[in-house]
N, C-alpha and C positions, 0 to 999 in steps of 0.2 A: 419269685426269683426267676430273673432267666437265663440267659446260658454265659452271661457276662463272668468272669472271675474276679470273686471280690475279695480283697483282704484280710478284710471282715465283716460280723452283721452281728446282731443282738434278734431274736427272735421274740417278740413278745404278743402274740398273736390275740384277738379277742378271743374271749370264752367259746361262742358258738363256731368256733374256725380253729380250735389247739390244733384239733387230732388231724384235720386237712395239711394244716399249714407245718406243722410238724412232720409227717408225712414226706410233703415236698420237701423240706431243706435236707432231712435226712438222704433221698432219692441224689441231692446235687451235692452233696459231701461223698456221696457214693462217687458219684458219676466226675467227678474234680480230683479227686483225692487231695491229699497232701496238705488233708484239714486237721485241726485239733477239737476237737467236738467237747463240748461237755452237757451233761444231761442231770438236771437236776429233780429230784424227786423220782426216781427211778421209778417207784412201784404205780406212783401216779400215769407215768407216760406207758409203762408196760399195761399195766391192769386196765386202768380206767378209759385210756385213750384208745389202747388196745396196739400200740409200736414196739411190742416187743418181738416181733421178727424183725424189721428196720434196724431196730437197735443192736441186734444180737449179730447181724451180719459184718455190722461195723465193731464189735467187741469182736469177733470172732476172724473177718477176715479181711478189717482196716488197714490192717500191718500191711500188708502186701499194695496196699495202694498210700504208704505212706500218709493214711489215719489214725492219728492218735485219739483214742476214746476219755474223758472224763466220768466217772456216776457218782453223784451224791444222794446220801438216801439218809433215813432218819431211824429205819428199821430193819434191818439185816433180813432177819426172819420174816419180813412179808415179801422178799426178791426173792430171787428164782439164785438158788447155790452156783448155777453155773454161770452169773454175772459177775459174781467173786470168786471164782475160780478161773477165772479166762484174763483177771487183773493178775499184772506183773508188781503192782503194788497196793496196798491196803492200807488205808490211813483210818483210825477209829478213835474214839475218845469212849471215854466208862460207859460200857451196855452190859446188862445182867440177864438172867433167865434162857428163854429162848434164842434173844437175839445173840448174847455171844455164844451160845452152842452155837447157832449156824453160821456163825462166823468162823469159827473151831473148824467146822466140817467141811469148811470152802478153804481153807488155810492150814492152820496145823492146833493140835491139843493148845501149843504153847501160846497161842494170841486167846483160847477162852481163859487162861487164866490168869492173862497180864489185864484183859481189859474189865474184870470181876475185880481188881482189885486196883485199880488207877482212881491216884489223889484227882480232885477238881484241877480243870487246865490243863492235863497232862494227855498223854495221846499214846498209842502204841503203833508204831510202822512196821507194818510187814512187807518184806518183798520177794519176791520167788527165785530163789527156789526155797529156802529153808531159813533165812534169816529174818529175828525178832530184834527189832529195838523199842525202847521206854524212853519217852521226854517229857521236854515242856520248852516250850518258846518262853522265854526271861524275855519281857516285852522293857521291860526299865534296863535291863543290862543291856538286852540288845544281843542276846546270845541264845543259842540253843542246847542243851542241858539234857543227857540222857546216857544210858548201859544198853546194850548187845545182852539179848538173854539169850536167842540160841542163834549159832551161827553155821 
C-alpha cells in the first residue's frame, strides 16, 4: 500500500507474506485513521502472526484517530481478556466451559449465563456498560426477536 487514500481494500495476502502484509495495512489504518478495520480470526493474527501489539493499539487507541476496530474469533478463551474488554460491544452465539467464563470475566457474570444456555440461531449482545440482550434474527419474517436481561 502507499500513502494514496483508499476507500477501501480487501486484504487477502499469500501465506508466506500474512504477517508482513498485515503488518503494513495495520501501520496505514494507523497512519489515515478514519478506517473501520475488521480482523478476523483474532487469535490467529495475534498468536501465530504475532500482531497483537498492531492490533491492540488500534482496539485501544483507534478512537482518537476515528478507527473503528472489528474482531471475530471462534474461541473467547484462547484471546487475550483485554480484546474483549476494550469492546464497547460483544456479539456471541452458544459457547460453553471455558470460553464463556472468559467471556463472563471480560464482560459481566450475566453474558456467561445467557450464552450457557442459548437456543441454536440465537445470539446474546452485550454492550457497555452493563447492558445484556437475547435474540434471534427471524430471517423468514424479516425481523429481529429478543428481551433485555440486565440493563
Amino acid at each position: 500500500m502507499d500513502d494514496t487514500r483508499y476507500e477501501s481494500f480487501t486484504l487477502v495476502p499469500r501465506y508466506q507474506h500474512q504477517a508482513r502484509e498485515f503488518r503494513l495495512a495495520t501501520e496505514k489504518i494507523w497512519q489515515h485513521g478514519g478506517w473501520t478495520a475488521y480482523f478476523d480470526e483474532l487469535f490467529f493474527l495475534s498468536e501465530r502472526l504475532k500482531l497483537g501489539e498492531p492490533i491492540e493499539r488500534l482496539l485501544t487507541q483507534g478512537r482518537s484517530k476515528h478507527i473503528s476496530v472489528l474482531v471475530g474469533m471462534q474461541r473467547p478463551a484462547r484471546v487475550s481478556r483485554f480484546a474483549i474488554s476494550e469492546s464497547t460491544h460483544v456479539l456471541s452465539f452458544g459457547l460453553e466451559g471455558r470460553d464463556a467464563k472468559e467471556l463472563s470475566y471480560a464482560t459481566t457474570r450475566a453474558v456467561e449465563n445467557a450464552v450457557r444456555d442459548l437456543p441454536p440461531h440465537h445470539f446474546v449482545w452485550f454492550k457497555r456498560p452493563r447492558t445484556v440482550w437475547t435474540g434471534m434474527l427471524d430471517l423468514r419474517a424479516g425481523e429481529l426477536r429478543g428481551a433485555y436481561l440486565v440493563r
